[in-house]
DONUVO-168271 format. One line per 5 residues: for each residue x, y, z of N, C-alpha, C. Coordinates in Angstrom, 3 decimals, m for minus. Example, Ala and Ser with C-alpha at 12.3 -4.5 7.8 and 13.67 -1.06 7.14 Angstrom:
2
13.190,m5.690,7.800,12.300,m4.500,7.800,13.200,m3.300,7.800; 12.850,m2.250,7.080,13.670,m1.060,7.140,12.900,0.030,7.870
***
This chain:
285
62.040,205.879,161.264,60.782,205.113,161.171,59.582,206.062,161.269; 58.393,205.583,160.475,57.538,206.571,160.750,56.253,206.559,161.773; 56.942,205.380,162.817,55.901,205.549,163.783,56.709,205.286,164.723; 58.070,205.788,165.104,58.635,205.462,166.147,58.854,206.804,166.677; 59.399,206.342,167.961,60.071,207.377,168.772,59.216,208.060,170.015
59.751,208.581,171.312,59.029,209.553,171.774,58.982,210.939,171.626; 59.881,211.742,171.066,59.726,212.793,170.453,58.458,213.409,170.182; 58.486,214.843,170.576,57.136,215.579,170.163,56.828,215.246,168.393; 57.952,215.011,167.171,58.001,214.745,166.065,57.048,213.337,165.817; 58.132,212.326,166.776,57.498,211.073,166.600,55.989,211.043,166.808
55.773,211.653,168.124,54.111,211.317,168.552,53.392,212.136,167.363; 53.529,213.086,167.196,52.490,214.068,166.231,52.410,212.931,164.518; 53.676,212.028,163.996,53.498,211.122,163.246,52.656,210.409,163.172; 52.872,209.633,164.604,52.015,208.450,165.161,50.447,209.127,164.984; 50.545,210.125,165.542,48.607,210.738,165.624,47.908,210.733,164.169
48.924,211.541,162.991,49.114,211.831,161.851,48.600,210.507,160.888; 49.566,208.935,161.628,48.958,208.123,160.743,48.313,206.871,161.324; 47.706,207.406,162.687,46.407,206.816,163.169,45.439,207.748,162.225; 44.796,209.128,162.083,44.069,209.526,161.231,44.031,209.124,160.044; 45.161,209.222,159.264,45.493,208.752,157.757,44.941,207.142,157.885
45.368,206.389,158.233,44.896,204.803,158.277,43.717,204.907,158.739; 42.986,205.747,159.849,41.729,205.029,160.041,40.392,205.703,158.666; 41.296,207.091,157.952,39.749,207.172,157.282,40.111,206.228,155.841; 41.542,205.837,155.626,41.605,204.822,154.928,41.105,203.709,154.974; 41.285,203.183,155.731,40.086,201.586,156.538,38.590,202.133,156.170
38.392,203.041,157.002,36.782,203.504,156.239,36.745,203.499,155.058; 37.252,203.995,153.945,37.159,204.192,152.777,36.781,203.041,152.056; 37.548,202.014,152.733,37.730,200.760,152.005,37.121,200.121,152.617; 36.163,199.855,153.703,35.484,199.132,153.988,34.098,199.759,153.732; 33.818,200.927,153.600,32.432,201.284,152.993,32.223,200.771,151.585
33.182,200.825,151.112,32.834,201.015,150.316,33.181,199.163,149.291; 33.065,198.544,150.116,33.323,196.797,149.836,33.044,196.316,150.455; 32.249,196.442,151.619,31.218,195.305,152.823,30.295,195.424,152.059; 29.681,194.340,152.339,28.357,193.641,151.359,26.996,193.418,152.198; 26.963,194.648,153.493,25.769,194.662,153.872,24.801,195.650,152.691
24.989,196.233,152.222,24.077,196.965,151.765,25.154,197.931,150.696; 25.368,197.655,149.589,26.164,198.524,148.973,25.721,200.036,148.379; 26.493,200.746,148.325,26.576,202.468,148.516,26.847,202.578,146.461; 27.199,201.728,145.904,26.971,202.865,144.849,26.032,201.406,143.760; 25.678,202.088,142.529,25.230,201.232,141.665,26.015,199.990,141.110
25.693,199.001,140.802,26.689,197.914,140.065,27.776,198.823,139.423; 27.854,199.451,138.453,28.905,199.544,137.902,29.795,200.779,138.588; 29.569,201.604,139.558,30.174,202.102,140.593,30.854,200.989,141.606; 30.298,200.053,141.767,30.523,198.867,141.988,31.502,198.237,141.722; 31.785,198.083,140.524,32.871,197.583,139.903,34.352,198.742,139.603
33.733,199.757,139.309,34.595,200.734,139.479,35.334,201.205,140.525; 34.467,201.027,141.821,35.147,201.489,143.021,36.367,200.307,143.604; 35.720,199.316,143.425,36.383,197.841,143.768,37.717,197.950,143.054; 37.509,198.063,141.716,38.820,198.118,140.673,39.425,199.214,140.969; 39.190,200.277,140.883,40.116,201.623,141.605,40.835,201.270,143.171
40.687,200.669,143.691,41.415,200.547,145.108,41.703,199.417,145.348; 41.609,198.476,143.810,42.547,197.688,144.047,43.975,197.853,143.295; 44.003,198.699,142.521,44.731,199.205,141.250,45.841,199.965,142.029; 45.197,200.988,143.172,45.364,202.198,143.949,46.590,201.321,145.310; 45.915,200.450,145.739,46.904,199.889,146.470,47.468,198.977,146.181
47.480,198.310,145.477,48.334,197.333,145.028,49.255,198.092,143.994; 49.413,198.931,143.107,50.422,200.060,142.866,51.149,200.111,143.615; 50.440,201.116,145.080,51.142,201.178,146.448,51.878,200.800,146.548; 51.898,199.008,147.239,52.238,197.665,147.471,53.391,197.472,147.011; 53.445,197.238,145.351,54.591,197.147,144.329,55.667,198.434,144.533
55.020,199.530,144.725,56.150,200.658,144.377,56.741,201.084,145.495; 56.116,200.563,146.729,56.561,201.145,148.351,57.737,200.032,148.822; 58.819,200.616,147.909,60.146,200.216,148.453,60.759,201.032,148.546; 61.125,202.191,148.455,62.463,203.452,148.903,61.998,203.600,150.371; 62.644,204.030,150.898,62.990,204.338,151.905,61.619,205.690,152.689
60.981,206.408,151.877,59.526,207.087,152.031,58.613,206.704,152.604; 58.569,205.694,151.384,57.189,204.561,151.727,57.127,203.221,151.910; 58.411,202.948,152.395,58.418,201.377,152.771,58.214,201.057,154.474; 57.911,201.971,155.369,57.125,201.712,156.556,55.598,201.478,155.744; 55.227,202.195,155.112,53.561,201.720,154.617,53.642,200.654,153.398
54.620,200.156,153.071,53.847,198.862,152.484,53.341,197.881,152.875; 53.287,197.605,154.341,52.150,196.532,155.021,51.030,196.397,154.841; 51.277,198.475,155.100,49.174,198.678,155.280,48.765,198.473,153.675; 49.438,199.058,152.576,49.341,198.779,151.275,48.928,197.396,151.074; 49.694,196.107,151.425,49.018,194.882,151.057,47.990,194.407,151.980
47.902,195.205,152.799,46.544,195.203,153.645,45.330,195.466,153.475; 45.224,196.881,152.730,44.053,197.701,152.043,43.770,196.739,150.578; 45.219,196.215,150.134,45.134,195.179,148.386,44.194,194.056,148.826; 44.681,193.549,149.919,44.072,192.069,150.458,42.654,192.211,150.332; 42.575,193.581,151.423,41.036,193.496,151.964,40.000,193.544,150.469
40.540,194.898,150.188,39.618,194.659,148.919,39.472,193.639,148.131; 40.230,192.696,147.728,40.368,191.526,146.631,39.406,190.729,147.557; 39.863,190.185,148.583,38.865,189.077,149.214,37.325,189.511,149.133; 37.145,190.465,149.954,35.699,191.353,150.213,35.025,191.033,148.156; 35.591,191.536,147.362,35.496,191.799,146.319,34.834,190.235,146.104
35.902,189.544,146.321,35.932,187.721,145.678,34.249,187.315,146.433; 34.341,187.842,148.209,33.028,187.003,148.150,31.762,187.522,148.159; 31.913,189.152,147.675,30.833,190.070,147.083,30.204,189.164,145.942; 31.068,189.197,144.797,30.087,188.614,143.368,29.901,187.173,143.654; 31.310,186.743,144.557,30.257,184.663,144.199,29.542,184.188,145.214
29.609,184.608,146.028,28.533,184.697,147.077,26.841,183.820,146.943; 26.402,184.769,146.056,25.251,184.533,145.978,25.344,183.168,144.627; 26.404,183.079,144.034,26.407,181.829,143.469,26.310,180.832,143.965; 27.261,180.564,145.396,27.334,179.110,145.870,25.737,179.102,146.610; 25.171,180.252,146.761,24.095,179.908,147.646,22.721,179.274,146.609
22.744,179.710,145.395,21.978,179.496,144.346,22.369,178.079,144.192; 23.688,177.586,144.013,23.693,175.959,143.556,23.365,175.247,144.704; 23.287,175.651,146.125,22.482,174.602,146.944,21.223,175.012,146.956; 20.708,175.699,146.081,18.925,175.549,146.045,18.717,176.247,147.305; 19.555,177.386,147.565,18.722,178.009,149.364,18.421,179.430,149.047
17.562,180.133,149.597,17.874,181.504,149.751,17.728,182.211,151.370; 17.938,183.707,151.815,18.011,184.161,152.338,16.785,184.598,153.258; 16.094,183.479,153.007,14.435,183.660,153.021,14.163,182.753,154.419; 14.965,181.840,155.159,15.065,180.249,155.597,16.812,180.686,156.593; 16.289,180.374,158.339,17.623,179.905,158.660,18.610,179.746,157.925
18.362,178.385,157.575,19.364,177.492,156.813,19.834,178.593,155.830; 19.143,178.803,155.027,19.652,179.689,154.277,20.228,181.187,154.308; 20.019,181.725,155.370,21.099,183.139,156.206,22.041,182.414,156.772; 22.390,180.881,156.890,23.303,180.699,157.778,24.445,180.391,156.548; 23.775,179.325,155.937,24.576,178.925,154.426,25.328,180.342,153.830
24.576,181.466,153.348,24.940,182.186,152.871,26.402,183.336,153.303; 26.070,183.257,155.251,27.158,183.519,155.611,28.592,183.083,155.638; 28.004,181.137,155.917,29.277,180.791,155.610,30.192,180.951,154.089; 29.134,180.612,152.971,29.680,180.654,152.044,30.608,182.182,151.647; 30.062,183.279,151.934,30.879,184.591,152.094,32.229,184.544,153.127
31.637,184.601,154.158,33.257,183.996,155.203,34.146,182.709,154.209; 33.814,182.178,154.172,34.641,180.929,153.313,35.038,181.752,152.078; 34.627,182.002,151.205,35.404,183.500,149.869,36.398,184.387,150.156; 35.754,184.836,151.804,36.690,186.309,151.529,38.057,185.742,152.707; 37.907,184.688,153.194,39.125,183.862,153.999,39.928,183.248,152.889
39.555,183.003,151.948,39.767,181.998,151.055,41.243,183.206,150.584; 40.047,184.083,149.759,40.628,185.433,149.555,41.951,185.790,150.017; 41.521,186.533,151.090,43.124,186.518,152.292,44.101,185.493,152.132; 43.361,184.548,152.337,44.810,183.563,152.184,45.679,183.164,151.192; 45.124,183.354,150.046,45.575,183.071,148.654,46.506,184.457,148.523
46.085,185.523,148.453,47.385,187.111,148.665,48.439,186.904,149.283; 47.920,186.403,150.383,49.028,186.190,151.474,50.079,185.023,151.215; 49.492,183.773,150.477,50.380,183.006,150.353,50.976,183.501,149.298; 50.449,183.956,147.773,51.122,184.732,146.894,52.390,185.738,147.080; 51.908,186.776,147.844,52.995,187.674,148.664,53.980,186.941,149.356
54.149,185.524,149.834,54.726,185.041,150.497,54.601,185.638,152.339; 53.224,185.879,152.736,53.291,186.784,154.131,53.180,185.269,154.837; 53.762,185.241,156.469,53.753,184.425,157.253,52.430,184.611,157.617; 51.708,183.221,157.671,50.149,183.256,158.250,50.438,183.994,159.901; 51.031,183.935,160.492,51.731,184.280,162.044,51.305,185.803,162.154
51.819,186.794,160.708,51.500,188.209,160.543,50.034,188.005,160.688; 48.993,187.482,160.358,47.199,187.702,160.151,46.974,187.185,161.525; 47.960,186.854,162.909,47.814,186.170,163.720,46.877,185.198,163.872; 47.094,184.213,162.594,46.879,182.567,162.515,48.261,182.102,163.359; 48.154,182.036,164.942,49.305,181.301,164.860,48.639,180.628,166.792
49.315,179.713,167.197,48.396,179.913,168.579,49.268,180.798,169.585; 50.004,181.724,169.504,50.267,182.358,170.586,49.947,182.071,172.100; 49.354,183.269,172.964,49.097,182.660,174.307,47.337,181.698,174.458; 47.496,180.777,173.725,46.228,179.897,173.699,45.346,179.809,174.821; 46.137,179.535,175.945,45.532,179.406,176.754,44.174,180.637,177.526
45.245,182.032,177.503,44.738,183.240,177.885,43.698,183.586,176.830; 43.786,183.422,175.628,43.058,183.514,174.338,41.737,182.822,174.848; 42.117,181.637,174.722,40.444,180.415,174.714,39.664,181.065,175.958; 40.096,181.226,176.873,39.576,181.698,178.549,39.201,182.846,178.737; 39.526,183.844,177.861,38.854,185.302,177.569,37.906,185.353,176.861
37.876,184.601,175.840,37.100,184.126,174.556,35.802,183.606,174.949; 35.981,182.558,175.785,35.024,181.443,176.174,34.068,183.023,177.059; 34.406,183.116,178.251,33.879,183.828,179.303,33.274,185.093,178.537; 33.600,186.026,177.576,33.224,186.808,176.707,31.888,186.071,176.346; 32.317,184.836,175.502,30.981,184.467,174.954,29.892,184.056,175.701
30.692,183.630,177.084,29.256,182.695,177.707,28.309,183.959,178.378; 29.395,185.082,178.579,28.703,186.184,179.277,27.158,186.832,178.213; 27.904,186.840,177.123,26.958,187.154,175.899,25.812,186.529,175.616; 26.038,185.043,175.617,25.274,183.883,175.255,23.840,184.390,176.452; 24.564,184.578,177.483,23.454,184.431,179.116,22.505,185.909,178.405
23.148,186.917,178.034,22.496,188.438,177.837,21.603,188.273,176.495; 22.144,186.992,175.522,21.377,187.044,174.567,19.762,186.252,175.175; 19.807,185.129,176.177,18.755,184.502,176.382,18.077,185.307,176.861; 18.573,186.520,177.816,17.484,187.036,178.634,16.348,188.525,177.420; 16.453,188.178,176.406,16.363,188.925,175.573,14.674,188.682,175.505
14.070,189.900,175.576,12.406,189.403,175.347,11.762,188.595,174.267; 12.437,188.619,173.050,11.973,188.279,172.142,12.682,186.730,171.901; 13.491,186.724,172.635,13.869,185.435,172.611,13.204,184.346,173.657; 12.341,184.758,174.262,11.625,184.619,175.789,10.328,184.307,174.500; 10.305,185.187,174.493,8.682,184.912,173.566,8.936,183.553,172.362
9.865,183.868,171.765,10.157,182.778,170.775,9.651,181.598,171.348; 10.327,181.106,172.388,9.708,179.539,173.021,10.921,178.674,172.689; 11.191,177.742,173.583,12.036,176.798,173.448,11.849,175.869,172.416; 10.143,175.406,171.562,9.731,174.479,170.402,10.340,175.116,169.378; 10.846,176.629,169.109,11.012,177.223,168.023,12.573,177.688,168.134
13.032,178.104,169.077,14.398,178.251,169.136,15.410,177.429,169.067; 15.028,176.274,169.502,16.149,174.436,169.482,16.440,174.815,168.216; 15.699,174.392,166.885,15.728,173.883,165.942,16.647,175.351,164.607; 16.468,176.253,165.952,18.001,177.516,164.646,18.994,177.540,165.709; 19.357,176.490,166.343,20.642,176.660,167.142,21.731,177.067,166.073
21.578,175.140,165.181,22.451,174.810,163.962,22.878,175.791,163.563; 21.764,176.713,163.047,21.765,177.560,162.083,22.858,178.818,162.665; 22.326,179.276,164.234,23.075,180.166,164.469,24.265,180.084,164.532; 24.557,179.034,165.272,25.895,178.806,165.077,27.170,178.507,164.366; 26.536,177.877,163.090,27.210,178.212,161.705,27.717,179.644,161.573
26.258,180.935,161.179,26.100,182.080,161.251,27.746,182.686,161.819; 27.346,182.922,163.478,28.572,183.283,163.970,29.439,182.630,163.620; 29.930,181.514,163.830,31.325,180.907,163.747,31.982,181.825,162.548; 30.986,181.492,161.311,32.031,181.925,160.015,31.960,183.069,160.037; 31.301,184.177,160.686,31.159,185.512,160.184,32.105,185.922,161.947
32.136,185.533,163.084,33.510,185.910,163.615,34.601,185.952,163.014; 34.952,184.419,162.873,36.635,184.281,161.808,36.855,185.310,160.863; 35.551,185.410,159.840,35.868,185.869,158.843,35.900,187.641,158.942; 35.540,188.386,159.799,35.537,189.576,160.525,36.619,189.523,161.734; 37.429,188.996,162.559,38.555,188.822,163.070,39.822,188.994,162.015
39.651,188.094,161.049,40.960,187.872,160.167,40.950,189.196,159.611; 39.798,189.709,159.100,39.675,190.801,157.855,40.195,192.293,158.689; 38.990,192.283,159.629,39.322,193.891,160.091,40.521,193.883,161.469; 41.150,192.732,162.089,41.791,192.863,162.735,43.347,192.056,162.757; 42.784,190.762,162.518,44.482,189.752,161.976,45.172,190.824,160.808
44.402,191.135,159.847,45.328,191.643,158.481,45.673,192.896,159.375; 45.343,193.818,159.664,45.928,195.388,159.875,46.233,195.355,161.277; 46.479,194.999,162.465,46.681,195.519,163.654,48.189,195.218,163.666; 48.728,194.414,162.836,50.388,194.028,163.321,50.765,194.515,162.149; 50.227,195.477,161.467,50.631,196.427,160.269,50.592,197.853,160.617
49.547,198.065,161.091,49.640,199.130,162.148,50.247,199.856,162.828; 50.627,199.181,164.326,51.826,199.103,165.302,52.768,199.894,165.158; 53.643,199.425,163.864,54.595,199.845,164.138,54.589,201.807,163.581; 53.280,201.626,162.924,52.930,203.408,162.476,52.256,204.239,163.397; 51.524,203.470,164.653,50.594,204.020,165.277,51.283,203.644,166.772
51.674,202.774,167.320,51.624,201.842,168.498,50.873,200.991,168.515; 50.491,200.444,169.737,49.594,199.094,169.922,48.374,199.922,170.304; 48.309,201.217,171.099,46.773,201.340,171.780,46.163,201.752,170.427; 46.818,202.871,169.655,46.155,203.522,168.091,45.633,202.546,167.326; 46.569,201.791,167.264,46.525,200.760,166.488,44.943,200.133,166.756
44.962,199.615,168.031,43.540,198.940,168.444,42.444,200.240,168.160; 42.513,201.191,168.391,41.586,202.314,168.047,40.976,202.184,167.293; 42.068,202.568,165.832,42.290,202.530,164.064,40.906,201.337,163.826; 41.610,200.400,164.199,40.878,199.091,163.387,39.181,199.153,164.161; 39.128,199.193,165.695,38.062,199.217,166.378,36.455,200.599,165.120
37.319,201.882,165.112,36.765,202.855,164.464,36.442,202.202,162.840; 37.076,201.453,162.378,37.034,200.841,161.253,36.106,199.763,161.168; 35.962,199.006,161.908,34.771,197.960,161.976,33.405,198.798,162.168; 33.750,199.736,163.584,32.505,200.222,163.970,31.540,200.828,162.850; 32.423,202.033,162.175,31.557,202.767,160.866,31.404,201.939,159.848
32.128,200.789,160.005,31.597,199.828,158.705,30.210,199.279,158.888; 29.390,198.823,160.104,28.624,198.274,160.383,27.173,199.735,160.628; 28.120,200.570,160.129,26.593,201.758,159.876,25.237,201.689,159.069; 26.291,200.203,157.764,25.291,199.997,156.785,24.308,199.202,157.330; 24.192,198.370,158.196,23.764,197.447,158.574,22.036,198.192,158.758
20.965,196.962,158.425,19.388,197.132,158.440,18.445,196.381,159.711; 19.605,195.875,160.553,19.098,194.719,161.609,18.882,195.396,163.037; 19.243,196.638,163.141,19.406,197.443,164.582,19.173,198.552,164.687; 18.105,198.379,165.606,16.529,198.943,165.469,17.170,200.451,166.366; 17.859,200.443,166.860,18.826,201.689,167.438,20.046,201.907,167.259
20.252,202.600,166.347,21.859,202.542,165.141,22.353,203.035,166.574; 22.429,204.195,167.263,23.511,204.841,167.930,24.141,203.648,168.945; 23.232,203.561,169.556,23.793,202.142,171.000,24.120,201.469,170.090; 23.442,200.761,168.808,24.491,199.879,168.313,26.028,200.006,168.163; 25.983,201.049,167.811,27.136,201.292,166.885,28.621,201.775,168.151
27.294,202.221,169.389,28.273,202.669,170.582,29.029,200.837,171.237; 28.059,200.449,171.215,28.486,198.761,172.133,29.411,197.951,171.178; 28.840,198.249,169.742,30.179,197.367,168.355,31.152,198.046,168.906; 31.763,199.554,168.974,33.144,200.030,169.824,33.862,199.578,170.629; 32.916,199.483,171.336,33.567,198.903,172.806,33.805,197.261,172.737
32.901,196.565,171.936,33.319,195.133,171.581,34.482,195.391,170.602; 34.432,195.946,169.835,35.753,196.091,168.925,37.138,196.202,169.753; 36.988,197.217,170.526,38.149,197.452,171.148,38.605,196.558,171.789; 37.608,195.461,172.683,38.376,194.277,173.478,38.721,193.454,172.883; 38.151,193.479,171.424,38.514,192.131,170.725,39.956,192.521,170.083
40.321,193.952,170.069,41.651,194.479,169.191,42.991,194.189,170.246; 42.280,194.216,171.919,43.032,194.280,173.234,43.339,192.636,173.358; 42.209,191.841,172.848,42.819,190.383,173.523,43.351,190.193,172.491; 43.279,190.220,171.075,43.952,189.856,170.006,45.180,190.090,170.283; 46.033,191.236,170.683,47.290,192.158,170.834,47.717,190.714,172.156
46.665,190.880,173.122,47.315,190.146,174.322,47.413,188.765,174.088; 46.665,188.340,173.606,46.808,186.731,173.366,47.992,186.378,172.113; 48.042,187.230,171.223,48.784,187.323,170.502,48.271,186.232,169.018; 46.931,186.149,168.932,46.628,184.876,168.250,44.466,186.108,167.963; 44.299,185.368,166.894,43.007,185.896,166.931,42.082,184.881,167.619
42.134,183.547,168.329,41.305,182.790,168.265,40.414,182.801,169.445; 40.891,183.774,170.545,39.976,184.347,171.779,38.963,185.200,171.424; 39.173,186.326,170.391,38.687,187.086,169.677,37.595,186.297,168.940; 37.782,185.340,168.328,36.948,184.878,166.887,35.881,184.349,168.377; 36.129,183.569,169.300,35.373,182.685,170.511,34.091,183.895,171.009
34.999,185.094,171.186,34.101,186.098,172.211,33.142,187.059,171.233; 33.488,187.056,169.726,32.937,187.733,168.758,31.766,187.431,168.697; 31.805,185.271,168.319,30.861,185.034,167.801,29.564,185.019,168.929; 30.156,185.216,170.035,29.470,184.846,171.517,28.083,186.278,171.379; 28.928,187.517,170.941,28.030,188.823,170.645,27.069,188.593,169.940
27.691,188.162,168.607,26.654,187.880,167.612,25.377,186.917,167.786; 25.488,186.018,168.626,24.501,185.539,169.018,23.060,186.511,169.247; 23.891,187.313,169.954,22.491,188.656,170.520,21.792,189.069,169.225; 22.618,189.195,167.983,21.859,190.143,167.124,21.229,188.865,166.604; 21.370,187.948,166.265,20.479,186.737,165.262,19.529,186.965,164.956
18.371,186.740,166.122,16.932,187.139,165.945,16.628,188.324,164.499; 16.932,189.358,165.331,16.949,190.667,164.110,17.298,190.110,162.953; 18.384,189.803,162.673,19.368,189.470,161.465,18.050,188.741,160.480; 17.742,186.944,161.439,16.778,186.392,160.749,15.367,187.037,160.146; 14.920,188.016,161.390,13.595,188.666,160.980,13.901,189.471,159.753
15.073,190.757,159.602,15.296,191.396,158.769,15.232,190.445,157.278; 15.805,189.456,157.095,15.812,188.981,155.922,14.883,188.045,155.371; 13.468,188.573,156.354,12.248,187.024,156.515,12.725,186.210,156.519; 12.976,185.353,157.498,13.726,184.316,157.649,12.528,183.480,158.580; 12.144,184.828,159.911,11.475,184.274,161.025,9.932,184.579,160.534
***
């Protein structure tokens, strides 16, 4: 196996394809998150089509005995890209036929869901195609209980750090009621849909190449540099240091609960904090 064993062989593997997988995850998530894209439209289309071509090849041909420990991550890297891809271009369609734009709450909240709803959609359609057990993307309820109760307390802890926020102090209670709706749409679909993507699909694909702690690493380092693109955080480094460390607990309760749905609870609980920004960045506020 190529991530087993304790052997000085085995571990130096395991290290070998924690590196290999995590600048792969980067690769593929720079270059198909839809905060701010890195090359022109038709780099665009080119890059998208090259790595889906690239792993899904993979995918199909990783049956001998070489490369059939990595055909997981193969329909993993196929998935991600196809979904990401699916709710890159229609995205801004469904938001155009309800008459909204990105200009309006309502309309940063709409727009998120409608992307989370594409690129879930996405995932799930591969997966049922491939015939993968929803159980593998840990859609399943595992330890529910430990899940919801990590989840909840994560978020409420968040929720309390987001109120004490100055600018949310200044906002005023006449002006904040009325984007609860909104926020909470916001998170809900953009937890799920960031749980399923960067952590349900690859951490129980992972594992068995890396272990469980690499594994949580891999994916944690993979979200984190994905969110480099981001225009909403007014201090990239602490951002990008605190997304880590949220990444990592959300990769730790996922593993422990055995289910993403503590994770998706305590995600969206974070995201609360950034809203404000999010809305101002896109004139919203």
């Amino acid at each position: 196996m190529a991530g087993g064993g304790g052997s000085p062989s085995g571990e130096t593997m395991k290290y070998g394809n924690f590196v290999l997988l995590t600048v792969a995850g980067f690769a593929v998530f720079a270059l198909t998150m839809t905060f701010a894209p890195l090359l022109p439209a038709w780099g665009n289309y080119a890059a998208r089509g090259g790595l889906m071509v690239l792993f899904g090849g993979l995918w199909l041909a990783a049956r001998g005995d070489r490369l059939q420990p990595y055909r997981p991550v193969f329909f993993a890297y196929f998935t991600a890209v196809a979904a990401l891809s699916f709710g890159y271009y229609f995205a801004d369609r469904g938001l155009a036929l309800l008459g909204l734009t990105t200009e309006t709450p309502a309309g940063v909240a709409a727009a998120k869901a409608i992307q989370a709803a594409l690129t879930v959609i996405g995932i799930l359609a591969v997966a049922l195609v491939a015939r993968e057990n929803p159980g593998s993307l840990y859609l399943r309820k595992g330890r529910l209980l430990l899940g919801l109760a990590a989840g909840l307390i994560g978020a409420a802890l968040c929720l309390f750090l987001a109120l004490k926020q100055p600018a949310v102090a200044a906002l005023g209670a006449a002006k904040l009621v009325p984007l609860v709706p909104w926020i909470a749409v916001f998170v809900l679909a953009n937890a799920f849909m960031e749980e399923l993507l960067f952590r349900g699909l690859f951490l129980g694909r992972y594992e068995p190449l890396t272990g469980k702690t690499l594994a949580i690493v891999s994916t944690a380092l993979a979200f984190t540099l994905a969110h480099m693109q981001v225009t909403y955080a007014p201090q990239m480094g602490m951002f990008l240091a605190v997304t880590f460390v949220l990444a990592l607990a959300w990769g730790w309760l996922m593993q422990a609960s055995k289910s993403l749905w503590g994770s998706v609870l305590f995600h969206a609980g974070a995201d609360v904090i950034i809203m404000l920004p999010i809305f101002k960045s896109l004139g919203a506020l």
